[in-house]
PADO-20222 format. One line per field, with one value per residue (C-alpha): residue number from 1; residue in one letter; z, y, x. Coordinates in Angstrom, 1 decimal. Layout:
// residues N
pos (NUM; ...)
code (A; ...)
w (Z; ...)
v (Y; ...)
u (X; ...)
//
This chain:
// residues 72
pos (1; 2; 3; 4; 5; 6; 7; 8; 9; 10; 11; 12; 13; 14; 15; 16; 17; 18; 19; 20; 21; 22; 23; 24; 25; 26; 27; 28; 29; 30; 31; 32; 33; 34; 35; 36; 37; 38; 39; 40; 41; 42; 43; 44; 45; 46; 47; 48; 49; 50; 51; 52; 53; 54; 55; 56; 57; 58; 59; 60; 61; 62; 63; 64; 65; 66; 67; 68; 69; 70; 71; 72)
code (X; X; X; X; X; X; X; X; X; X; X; X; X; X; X; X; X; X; X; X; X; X; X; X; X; X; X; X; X; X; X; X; X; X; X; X; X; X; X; X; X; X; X; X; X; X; X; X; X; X; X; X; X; X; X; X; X; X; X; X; X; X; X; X; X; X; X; X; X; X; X; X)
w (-23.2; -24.2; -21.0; -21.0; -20.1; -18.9; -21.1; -21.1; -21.2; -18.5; -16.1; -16.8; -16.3; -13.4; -11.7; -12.4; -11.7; -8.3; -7.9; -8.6; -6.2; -3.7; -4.1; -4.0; -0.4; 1.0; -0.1; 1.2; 4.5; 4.8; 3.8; 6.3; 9.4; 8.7; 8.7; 12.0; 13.4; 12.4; 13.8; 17.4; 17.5; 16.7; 19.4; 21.7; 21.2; 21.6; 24.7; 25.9; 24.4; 26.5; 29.7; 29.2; 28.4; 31.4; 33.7; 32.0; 32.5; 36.4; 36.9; 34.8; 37.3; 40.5; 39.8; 38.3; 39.1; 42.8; 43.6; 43.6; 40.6; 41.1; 40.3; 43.2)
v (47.4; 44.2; 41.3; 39.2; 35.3; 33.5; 31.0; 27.8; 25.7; 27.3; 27.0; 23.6; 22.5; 24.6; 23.4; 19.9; 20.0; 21.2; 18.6; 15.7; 17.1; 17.6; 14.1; 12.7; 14.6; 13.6; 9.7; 9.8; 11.7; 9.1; 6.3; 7.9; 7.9; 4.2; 3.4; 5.6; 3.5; 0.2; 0.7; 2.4; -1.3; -3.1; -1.4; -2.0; -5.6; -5.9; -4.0; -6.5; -10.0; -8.9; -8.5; -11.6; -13.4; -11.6; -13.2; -16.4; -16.5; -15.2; -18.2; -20.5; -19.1; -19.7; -23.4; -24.8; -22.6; -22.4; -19.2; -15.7; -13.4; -10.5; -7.4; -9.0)
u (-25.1; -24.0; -24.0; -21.0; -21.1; -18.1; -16.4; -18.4; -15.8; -13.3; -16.6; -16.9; -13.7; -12.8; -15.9; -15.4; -12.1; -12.8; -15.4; -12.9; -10.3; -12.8; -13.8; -10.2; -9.4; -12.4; -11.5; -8.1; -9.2; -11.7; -8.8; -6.2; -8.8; -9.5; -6.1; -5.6; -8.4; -6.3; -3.5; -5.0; -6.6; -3.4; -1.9; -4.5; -4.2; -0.9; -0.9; -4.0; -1.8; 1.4; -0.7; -1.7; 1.5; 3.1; 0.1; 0.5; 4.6; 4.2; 1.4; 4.4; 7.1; 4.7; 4.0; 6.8; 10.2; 8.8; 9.1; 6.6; 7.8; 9.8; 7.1; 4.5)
//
């Protein structure tokens, strides 16, 4: 009874293959989540820089157009 081995090569290269594309979707997982990251910060600052432009055009509108602004 003769034992038969798998194809060295075909092994190799099936493995490795696997390896590399395991590699490359855990990279550009990795890449997308930082980017995701990125932009939930952007946001947030913009959200926190138009609060603070609104406060600084109601103060504006309270000192120098004499009047109280029109939200409160």
């Amino acid at each position: 009874m003769a034992i038969e081995l798998p194809d060295p090569d075909l092994s190799i290269h099936g493995d490795a293959s696997r390896l590399c594309l395991d590699w490359a979707t855990l990279i550009a997982t990795n890449a997308m989540q930082a980017q995701q990251f990125q932009a939930q910060a952007l946001v947030c600052w913009q959200a926190a820089m138009m609060k603070i432009g609104t406060e600084a055009w109601d103060e504006w509108q309270c000192r120098f157009a004499g009047g109280i602004p029109i939200d409160g």
